[in-house]
Every structure is written in structure tokens, then in C-alpha cells.
C-alpha positions as a Markdown table, in Angstrom:
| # | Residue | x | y | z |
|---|---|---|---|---|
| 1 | Unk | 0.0 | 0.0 | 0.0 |
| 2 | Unk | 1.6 | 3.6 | -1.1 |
| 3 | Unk | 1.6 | 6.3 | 2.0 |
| 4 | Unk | 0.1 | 9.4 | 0.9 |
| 5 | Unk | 0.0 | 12.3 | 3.2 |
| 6 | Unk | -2.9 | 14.2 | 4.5 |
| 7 | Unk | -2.6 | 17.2 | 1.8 |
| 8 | Unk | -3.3 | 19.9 | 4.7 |
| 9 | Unk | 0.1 | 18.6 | 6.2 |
| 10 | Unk | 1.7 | 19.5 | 3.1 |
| 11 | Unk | 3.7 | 23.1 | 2.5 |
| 12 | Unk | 1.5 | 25.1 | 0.6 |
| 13 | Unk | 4.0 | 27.1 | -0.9 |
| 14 | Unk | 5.4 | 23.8 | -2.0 |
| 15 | Unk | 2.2 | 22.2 | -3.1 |
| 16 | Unk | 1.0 | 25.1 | -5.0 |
| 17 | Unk | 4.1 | 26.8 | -6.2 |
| 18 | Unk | 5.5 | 27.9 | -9.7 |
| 19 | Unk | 8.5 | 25.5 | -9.9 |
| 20 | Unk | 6.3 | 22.3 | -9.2 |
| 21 | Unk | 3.9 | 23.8 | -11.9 |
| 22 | Unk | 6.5 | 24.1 | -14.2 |
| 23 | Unk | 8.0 | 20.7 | -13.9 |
| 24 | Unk | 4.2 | 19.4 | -14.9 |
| 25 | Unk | 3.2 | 18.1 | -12.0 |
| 26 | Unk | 0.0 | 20.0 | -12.4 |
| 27 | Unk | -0.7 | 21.6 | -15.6 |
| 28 | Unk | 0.3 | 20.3 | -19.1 |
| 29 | Unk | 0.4 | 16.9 | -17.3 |
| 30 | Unk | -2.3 | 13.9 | -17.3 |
| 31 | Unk | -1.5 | 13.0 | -13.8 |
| 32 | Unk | -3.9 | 12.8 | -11.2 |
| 33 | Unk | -4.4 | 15.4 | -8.5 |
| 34 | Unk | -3.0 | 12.7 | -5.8 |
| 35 | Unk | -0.6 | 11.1 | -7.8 |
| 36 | Unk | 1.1 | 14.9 | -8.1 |
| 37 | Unk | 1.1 | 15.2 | -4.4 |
| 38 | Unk | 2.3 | 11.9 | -3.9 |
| 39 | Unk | 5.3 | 13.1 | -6.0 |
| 40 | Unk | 5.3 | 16.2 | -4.2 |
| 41 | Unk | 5.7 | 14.1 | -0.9 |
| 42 | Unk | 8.4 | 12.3 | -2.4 |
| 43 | Unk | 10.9 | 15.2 | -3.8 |
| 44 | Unk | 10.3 | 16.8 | -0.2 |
| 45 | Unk | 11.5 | 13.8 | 1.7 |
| 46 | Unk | 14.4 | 14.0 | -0.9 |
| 47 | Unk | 15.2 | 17.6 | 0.1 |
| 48 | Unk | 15.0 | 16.9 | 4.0 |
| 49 | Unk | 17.8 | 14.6 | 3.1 |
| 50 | Unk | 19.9 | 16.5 | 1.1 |
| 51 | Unk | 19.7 | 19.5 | 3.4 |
| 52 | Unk | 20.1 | 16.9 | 6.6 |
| 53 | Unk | 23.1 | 15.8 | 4.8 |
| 54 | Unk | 24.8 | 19.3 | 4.1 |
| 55 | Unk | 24.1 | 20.2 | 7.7 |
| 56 | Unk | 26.5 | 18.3 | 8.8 |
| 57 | Unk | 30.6 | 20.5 | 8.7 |
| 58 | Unk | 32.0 | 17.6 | 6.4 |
| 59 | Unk | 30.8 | 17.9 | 2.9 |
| 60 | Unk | 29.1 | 14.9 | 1.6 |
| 61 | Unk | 29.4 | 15.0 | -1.8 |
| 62 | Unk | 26.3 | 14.3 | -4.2 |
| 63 | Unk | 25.8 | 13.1 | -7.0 |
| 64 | Unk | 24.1 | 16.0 | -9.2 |
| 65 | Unk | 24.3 | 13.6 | -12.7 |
| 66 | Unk | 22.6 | 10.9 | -11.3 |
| 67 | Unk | 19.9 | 13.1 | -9.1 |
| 68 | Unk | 18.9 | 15.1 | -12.1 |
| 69 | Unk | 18.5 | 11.5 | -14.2 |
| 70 | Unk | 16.4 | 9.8 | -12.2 |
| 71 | Unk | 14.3 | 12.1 | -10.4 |
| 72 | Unk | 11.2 | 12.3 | -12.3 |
| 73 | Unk | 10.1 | 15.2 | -11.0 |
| 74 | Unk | 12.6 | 18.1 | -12.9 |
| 75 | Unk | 11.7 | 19.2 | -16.2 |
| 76 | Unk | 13.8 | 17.4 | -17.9 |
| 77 | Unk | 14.4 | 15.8 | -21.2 |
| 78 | Unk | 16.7 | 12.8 | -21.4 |
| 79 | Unk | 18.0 | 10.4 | -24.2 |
| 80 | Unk | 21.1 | 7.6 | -23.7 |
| 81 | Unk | 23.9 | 10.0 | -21.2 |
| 82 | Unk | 22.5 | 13.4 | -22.0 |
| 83 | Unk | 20.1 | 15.0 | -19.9 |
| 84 | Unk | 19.4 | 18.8 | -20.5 |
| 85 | Unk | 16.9 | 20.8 | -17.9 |
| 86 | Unk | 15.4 | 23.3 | -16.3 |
| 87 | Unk | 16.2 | 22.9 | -12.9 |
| 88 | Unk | 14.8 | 25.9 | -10.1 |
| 89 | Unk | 17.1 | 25.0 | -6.9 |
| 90 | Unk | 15.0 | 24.0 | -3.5 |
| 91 | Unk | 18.1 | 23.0 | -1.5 |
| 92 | Unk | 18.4 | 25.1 | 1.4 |
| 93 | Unk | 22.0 | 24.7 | 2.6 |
| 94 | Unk | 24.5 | 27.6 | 1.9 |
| 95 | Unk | 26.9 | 25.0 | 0.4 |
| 96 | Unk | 26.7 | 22.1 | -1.0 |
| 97 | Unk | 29.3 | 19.6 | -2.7 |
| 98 | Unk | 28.0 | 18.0 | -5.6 |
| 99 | Unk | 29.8 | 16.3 | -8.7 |
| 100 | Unk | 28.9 | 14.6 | -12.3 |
| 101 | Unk | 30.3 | 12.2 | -14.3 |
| 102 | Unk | 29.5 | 14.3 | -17.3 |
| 103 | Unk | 30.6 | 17.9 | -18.9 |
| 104 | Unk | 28.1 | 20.0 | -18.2 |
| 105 | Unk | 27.0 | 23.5 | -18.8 |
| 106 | Unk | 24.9 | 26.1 | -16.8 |
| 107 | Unk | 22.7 | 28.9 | -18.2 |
| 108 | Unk | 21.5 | 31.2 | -15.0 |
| 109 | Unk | 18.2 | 32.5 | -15.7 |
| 110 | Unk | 17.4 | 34.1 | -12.1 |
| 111 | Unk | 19.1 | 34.6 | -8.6 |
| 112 | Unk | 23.0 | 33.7 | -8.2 |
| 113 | Unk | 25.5 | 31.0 | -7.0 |
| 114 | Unk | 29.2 | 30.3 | -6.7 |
| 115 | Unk | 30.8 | 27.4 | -8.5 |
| 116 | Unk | 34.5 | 26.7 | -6.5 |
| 117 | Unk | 36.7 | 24.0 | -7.6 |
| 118 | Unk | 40.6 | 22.8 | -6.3 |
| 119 | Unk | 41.6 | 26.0 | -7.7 |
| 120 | Unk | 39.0 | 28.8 | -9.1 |
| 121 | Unk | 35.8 | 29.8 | -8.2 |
| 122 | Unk | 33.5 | 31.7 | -10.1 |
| 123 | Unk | 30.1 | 33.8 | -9.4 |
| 124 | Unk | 27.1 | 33.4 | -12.0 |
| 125 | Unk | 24.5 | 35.6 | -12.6 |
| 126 | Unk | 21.7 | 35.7 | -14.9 |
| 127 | Unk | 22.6 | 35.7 | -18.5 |
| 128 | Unk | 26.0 | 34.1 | -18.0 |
| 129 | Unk | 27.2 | 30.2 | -18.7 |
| 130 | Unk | 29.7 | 28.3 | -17.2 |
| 131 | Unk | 31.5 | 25.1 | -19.0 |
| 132 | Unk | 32.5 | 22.5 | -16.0 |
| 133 | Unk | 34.3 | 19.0 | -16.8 |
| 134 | Unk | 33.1 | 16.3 | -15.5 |
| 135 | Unk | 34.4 | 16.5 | -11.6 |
| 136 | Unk | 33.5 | 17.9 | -8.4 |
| 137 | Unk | 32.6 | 21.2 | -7.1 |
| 138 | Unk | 31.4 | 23.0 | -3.9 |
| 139 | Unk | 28.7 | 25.5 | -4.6 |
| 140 | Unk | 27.7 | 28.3 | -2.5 |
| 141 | Unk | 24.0 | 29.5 | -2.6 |
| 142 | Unk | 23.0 | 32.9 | -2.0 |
| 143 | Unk | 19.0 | 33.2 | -1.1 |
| 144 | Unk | 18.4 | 36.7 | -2.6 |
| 145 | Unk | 16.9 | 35.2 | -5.1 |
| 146 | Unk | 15.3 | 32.1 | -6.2 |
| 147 | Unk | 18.1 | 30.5 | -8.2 |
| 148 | Unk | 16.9 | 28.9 | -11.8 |
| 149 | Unk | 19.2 | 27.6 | -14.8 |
| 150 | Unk | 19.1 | 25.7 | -17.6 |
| 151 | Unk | 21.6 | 22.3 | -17.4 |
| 152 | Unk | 22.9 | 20.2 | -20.2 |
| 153 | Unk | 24.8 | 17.3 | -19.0 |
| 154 | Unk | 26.8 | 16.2 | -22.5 |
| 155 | Unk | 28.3 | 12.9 | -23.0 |
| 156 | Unk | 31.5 | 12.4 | -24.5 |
| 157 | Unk | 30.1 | 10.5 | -26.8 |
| 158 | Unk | 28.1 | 13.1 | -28.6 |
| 159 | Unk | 31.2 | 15.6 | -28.2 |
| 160 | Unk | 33.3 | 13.2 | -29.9 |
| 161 | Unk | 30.6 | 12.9 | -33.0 |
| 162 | Unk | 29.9 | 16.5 | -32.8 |
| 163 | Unk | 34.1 | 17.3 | -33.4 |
| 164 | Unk | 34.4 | 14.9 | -35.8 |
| 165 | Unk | 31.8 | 16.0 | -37.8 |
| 166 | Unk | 33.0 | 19.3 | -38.1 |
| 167 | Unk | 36.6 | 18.2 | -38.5 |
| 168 | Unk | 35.2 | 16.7 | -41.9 |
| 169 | Unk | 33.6 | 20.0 | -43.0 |
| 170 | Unk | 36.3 | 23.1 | -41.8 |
| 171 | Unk | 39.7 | 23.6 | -40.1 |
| 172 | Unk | 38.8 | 24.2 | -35.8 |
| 173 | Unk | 41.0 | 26.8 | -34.4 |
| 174 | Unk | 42.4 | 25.6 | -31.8 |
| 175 | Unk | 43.7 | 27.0 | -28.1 |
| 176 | Unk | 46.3 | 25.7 | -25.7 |
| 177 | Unk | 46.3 | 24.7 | -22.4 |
| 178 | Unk | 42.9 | 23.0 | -23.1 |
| 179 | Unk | 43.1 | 20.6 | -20.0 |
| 180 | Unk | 44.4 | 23.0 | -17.5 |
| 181 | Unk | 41.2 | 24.1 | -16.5 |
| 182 | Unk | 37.9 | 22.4 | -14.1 |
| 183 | Unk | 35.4 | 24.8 | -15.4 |
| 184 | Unk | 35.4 | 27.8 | -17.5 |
| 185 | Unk | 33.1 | 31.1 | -17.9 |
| 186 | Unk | 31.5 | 31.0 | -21.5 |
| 187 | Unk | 31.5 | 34.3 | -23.0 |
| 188 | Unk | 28.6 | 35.9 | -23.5 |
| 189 | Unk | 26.7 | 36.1 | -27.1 |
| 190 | Unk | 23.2 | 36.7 | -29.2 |
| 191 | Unk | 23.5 | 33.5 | -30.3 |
| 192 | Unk | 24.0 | 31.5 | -27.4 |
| 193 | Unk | 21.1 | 33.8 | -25.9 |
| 194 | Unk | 19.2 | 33.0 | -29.0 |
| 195 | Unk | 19.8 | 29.1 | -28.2 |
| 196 | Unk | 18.9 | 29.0 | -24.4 |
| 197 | Unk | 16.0 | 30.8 | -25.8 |
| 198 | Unk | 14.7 | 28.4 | -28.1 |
| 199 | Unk | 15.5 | 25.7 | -26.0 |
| 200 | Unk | 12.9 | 27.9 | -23.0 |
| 201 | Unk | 10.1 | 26.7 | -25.7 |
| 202 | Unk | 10.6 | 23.4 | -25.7 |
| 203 | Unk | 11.1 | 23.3 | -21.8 |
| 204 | Unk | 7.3 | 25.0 | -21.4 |
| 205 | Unk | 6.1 | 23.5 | -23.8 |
| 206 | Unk | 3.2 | 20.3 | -23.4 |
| 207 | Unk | 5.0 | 17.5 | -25.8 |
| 208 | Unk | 8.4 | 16.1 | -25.5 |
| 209 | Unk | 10.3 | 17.0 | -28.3 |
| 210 | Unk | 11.7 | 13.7 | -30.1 |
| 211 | Unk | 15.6 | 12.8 | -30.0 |
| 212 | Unk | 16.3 | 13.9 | -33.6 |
| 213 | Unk | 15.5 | 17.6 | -32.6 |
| 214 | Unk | 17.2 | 17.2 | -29.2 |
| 215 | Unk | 20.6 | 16.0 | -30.6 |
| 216 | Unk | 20.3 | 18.6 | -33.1 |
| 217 | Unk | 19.6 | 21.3 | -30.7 |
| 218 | Unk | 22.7 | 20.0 | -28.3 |
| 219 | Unk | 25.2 | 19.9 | -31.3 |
| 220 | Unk | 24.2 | 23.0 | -32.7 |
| 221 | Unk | 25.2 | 24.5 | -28.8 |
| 222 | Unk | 29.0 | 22.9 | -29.1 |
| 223 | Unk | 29.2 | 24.1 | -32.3 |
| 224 | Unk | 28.2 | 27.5 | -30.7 |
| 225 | Unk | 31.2 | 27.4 | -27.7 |
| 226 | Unk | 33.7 | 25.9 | -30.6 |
| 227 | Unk | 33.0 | 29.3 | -32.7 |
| 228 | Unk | 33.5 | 30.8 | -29.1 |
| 229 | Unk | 36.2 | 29.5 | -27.2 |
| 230 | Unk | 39.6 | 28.1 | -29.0 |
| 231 | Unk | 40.3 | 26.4 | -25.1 |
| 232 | Unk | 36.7 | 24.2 | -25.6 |
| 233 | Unk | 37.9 | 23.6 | -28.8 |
| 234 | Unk | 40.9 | 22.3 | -28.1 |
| 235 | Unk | 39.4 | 20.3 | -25.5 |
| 236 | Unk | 36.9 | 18.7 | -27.4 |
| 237 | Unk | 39.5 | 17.9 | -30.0 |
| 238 | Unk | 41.1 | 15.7 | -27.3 |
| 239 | Unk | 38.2 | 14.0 | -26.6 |
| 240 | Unk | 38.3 | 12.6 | -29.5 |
| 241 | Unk | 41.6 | 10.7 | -29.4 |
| 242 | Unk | 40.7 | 8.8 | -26.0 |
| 243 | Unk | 37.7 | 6.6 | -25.8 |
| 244 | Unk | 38.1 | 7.4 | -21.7 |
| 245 | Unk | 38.9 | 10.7 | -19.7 |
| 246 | Unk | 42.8 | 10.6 | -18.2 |
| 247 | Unk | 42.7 | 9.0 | -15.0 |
| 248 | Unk | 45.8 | 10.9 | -14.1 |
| 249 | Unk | 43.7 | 14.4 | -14.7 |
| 250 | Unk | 40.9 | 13.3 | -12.9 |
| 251 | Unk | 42.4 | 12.5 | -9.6 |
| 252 | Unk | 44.6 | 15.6 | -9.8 |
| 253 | Unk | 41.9 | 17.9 | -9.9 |
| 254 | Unk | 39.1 | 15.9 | -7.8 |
| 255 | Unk | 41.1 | 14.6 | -5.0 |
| 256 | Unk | 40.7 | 17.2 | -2.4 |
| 257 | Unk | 36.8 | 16.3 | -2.5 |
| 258 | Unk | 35.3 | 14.0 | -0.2 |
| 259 | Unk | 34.6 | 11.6 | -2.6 |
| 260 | Unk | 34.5 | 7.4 | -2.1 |
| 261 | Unk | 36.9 | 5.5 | -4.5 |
| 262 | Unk | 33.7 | 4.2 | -6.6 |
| 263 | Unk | 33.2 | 7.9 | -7.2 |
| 264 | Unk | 36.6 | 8.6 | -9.0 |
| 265 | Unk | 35.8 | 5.4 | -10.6 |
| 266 | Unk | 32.9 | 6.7 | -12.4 |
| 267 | Unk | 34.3 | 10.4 | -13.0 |
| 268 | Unk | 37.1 | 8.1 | -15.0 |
| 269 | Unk | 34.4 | 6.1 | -16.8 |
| 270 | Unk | 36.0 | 2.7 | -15.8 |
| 271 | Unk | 34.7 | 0.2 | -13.4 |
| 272 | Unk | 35.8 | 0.1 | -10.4 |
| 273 | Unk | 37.7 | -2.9 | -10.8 |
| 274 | Unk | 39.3 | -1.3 | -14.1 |
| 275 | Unk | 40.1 | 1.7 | -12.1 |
| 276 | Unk | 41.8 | 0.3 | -9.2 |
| 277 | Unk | 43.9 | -1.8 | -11.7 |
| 278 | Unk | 44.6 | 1.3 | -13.9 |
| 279 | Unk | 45.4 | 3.3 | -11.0 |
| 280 | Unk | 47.9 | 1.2 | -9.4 |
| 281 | Unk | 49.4 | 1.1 | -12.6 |
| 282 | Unk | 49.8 | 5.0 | -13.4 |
| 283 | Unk | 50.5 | 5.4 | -9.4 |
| 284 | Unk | 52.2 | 2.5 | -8.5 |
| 285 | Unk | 50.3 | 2.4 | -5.3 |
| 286 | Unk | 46.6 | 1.9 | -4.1 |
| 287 | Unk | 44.3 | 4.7 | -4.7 |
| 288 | Unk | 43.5 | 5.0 | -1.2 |
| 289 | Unk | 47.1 | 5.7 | -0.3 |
| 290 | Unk | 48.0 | 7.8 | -2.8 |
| 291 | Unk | 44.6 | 10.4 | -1.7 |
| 292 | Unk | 45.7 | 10.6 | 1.9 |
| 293 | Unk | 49.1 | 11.3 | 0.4 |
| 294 | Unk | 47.9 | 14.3 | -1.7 |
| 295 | Unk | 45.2 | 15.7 | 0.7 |
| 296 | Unk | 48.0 | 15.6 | 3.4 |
| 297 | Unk | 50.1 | 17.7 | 0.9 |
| 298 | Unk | 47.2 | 20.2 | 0.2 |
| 299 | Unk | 46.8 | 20.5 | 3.2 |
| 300 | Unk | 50.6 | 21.4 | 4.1 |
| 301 | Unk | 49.9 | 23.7 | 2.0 |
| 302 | Unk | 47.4 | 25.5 | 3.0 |
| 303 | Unk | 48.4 | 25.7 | 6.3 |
| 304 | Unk | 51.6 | 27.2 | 5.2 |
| 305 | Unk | 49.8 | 29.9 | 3.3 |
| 306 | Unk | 46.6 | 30.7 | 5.4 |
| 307 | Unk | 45.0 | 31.1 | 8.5 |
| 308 | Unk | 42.7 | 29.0 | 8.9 |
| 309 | Unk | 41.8 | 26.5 | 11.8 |
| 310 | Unk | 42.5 | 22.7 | 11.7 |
| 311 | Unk | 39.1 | 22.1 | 11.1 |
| 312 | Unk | 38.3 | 24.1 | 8.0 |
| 313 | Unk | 42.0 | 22.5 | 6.7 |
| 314 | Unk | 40.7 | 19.1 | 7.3 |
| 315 | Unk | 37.6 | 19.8 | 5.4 |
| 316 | Unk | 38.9 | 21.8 | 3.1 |
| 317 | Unk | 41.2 | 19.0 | 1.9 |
| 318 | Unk | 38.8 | 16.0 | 1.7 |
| 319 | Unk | 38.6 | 14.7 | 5.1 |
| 320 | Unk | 35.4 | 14.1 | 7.4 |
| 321 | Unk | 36.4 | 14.2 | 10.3 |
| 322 | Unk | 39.0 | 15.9 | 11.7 |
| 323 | Unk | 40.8 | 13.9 | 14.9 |
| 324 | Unk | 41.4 | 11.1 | 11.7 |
| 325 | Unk | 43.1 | 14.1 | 9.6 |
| 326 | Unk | 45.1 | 14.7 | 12.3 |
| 327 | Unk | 46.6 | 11.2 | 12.6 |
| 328 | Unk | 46.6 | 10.6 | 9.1 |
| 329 | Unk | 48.9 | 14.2 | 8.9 |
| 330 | Unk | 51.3 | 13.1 | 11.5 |
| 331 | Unk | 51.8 | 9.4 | 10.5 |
| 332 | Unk | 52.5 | 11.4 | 7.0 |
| 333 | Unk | 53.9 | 14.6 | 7.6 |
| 334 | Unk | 55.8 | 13.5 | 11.1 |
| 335 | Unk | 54.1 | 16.7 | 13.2 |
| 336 | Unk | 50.8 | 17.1 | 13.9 |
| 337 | Unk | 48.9 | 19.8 | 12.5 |
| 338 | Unk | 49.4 | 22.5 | 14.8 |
| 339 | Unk | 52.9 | 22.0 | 15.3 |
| 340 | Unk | 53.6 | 21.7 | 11.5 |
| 341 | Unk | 52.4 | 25.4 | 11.5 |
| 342 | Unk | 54.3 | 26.4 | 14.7 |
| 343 | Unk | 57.7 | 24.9 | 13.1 |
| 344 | Unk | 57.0 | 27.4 | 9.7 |
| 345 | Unk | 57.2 | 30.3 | 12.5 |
| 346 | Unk | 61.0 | 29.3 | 13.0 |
């Protein structure tokens, strides 16, 4: 027998409001009045444990690529990897620590947040786009304004046709440096405005568009950030000459996240089996070895170069709980914490 909740119990700003219109749970939708509360039941008792989750000082990380593809309740469209959307935020937390096994891009269309990886952070308002590789992220909210974007999580796969197609057609200019970044600020333009426009329509509107049009409408965006941006370009260039992302790139820039070893595994695209056999290749040790290795060294770091308190180091660099940071730093490092930082004073 299904639980359903007395509807007076219910938020009525929830029940009732815009976003839960918009992602058809009411109008343009066939569903019945209590099956859309039921599903309004069921994305609150997913909030309550997100934001129980965030609560908490270490920063659980979540899975954003695999929230936004199964929860039936975003407006979404969705065919093989890709999944584009319009996604209004209800998480509560200030920050949050999310990651995706896919490139994705964000259009803001209302209220602002801040995007921070190992070593940039950027601030997005409405009207600007931001390219992030697949990886992890901590993301600061600000509650000004209700925060809404458009997502579109893009598989390497269609990158790789995408690029391959055009390489058959024109020369691409190409930038360097193209895998020296974890996310990268799109410059503004009227015809990516024109784009996230069009694709508006088909968000509001009542029928699914079908794949055809959808894969269209995707390529016809990275052919938009290759006329753009000669870094994308060059990125997506090498795309096309691995059938996996570098495992050595991957760890380097997601390591100081407080992500489980089946995590990297699937930011790599290998099993985890694959991975840990990969890994110990590349690394010539265990994966778990070699992360307390480098989140030890960040953390050096940052103690060397800032003020801030064991506990903010420990989370800052990956670890949940700090008394284990500490041991894990001295068995390493040879000093605890604090007195590594008193012995840089001499």
C-alpha cells in the first residue's frame, strides 16, 4: 500500500508553487491530482535529506548527474547519457558539494551562486554560462533570489561525434592549455542567448520534443562554444583521441573532495575494478594511499599559506572528520597539524 500524506500537512508554498507547476506536476500533465502530491511528498523527503546531509561541517558529496537523471520530477528531457533541464534549486544549505560524471553547462536565468573548484571559483548571474568537466565542485548559494538555470549534462560521446563532424567539414581553431582548467566562464553572445531561448520553448512547452531535434539542438550549442572558445575547442579535439577521460587528470583535480573510491571510478568512466587496476598502474600504489598522500600535501599547504583553523584545513582537503586528519597528517607529515604550523614560525 503507497503512503500518501494528508494534503493539509503539506507546505503550501510547495504544493502550489511555480517550480512544481513548471515541472508538470499540475498543468500540461495527465497525472492525477493525488498522484502529483504523492510526487510532491516524495521530492520533499528528498530535500529533507539533502539538506540533513549538508548540515553536517564535512561535505558529503552528491551526486548531481545521477539526481537530475532519475528524479522524475525536474523538467527534464533525457535520451542515452545526456540529460538537459530546467532545474529551479530548493536545496536550502548555503553550500553544498555536488559532482557529475559528465561535462556539463549552466545557463543562470534568475538569482545567483558560486561554483569553486581545487583551484578557481567563479560567481554566476543571470545571463552568464559556465563550461564545468566532468568532476566535483562545492557550490555556495546565496537566497536573494530564487536560483533557476538551464543544465545540459553532454556525453563524450556526442562531443566526440559532434568534433568529428566538423573536422570533416572546416579547419577548428584551436587554443592551448585546453586541460588546465575544471570549469570555464562562456562568453557571452546573441547567439547563445538566442539558443537557451529556443530551448525555453521546448522546456514549457506540453509535448516532449523527439531525440532527432534534441541532438540537433545539443550539437548545434557545441558548435556554438567551438566558434566561441579556442580552449573548448581544443578540448573537445582531445576527446576525440581517448575513448576514456585521463585518469591521471581526474584525480589531480578531484582529489581534495570528499569523494568514495567508486566515485573517481565513475568520473574516470572505468569500473571500479578497471580503475583500481589502472590506478595502481599509473600510481604504483593503491588509490586510497595515494589520496591521503595528496590531501596531506594540500593540506601542508594551506596551512603554510593561510590562516585557517585545523578544522576548515581538514575539510577543506577531503577529510570528514578531523581527529582522523590529524593522525593521518602526522603518520605522514611526522608533526601534527598545529605544530607543523608552529615549526613554519622558526
Amino acid at each position: 500500500m503507497q503512503f500518501m500524506p494528508d494534503k493539509k500537512q503539506l507546505p503550501v508554498r510547495m504544493i502550489f508553487s511555480p517550480a512544481f507547476k513548471e515541472r508538470g506536476l499540475f498543468e500540461n500533465s495527465n497525472v492525477s491530482f493525488q498522484e502529483a502530491l504523492q510526487r510532491c511528498f516524495s521530492l520533499i523527503l528528498d530535500l529533507n535529506v539533502l539538506n540533513c546531509t549538508e548540515s553536517k561541517k564535512a561535505r558529503n558529496m552528491l551526486n548531481f548527474y545521477k539526481i537530475v537523471k532519475e528524479n522524475l520530477n525536474f523538467n527534464r528531457f533525457e535520451f542515452k547519457e545526456t540529460v538537459c533541464l530546467e532545474y529551479t534549486c530548493p536545496i536550502e544549505a548555503e553550500e553544498i558539494g555536488i559532482f557529475s560524471r559528465n561535462d556539463y553547462i549552466v545557463y543562470v536565468l534568475s538569482g545567483k551562486k558560486t561554483y569553486k573548484t581545487l583551484h578557481d571559483e567563479w560567481t554566476l548571474e543571470p545571463g552568464q554560462t559556465l563550461y564545468l568537466k566532468k568532476g566535483a565542485e562545492i557550490i555556495h548559494q546565496y537566497f536573494d533570489d530564487q536560483y533557476c538555470m538551464l543544465g545540459f549534462f553532454i556525453s563524450d560521446e556526442l562531443i566526440r561525434e559532434t568534433i568529428k563532424e566538423l573536422q570533416g567539414n572546416q579547419v577548428l581553431k584551436a587554443g592551448n592549455d585546453s586541460n588546465n582548467f575544471a570549469a570555464r566562464p562562456v562568453q557571452a553572445s546573441d547567439y547563445l542567448e538566442g539558443y537557451f531561448n529556443s530551448m525555453l520553448t521546448y522546456f514549457r512547452g506540453i509535448n516532449r520534443p523527439p531525440d532527432p531535434i534534441l541532438v540537433l539542438k545539443l550539437k548545434e550549442l557545441l558548435i556554438n562554444l567551438v566558434n566561441c572558445d579556442p580552449i573548448l575547442t581544443s578540448y573537445f579535439i582531445a576527446l576525440t583521441e581517448t575513448d576514456k577521460p585521463s585518469l591521471r587528470q581526474i584525480m589531480e583535480k578531484n582529489f581534495c573532495f570528499n569523494l568514495k573510491i567508486e566515485d573517481f571510478a565513475e568520473l574516470s568512466h572505468r569500473s571500479l575494478s578497471s580503475f583500481k587496476r589502472e590506478f595502481n598502474s599509473i600510481f604504483n600504489e593503491p588509490p586510497g594511499k595515494w589520496i591521503q598522500k595528496r590531501r596531506v600535501e594540500h593540506a601542508a599547504h594551506i596551512i603554510a599559506n593561510s590562516n585557517q583553523s585545523v578544522t576548515q584545513i581538514a575539510y577543506e582537503s577531503g577529510f570528514e572528520d578531523v581527529s582522523h586528519f590529524s593522525r593521518v597528517f602526522k603518520s605522514i607529515i611526522g608533526k601534527s597539524p598545529s605544530d607543523y604550523k608552529k615549526s613554519l614560525a622558526f
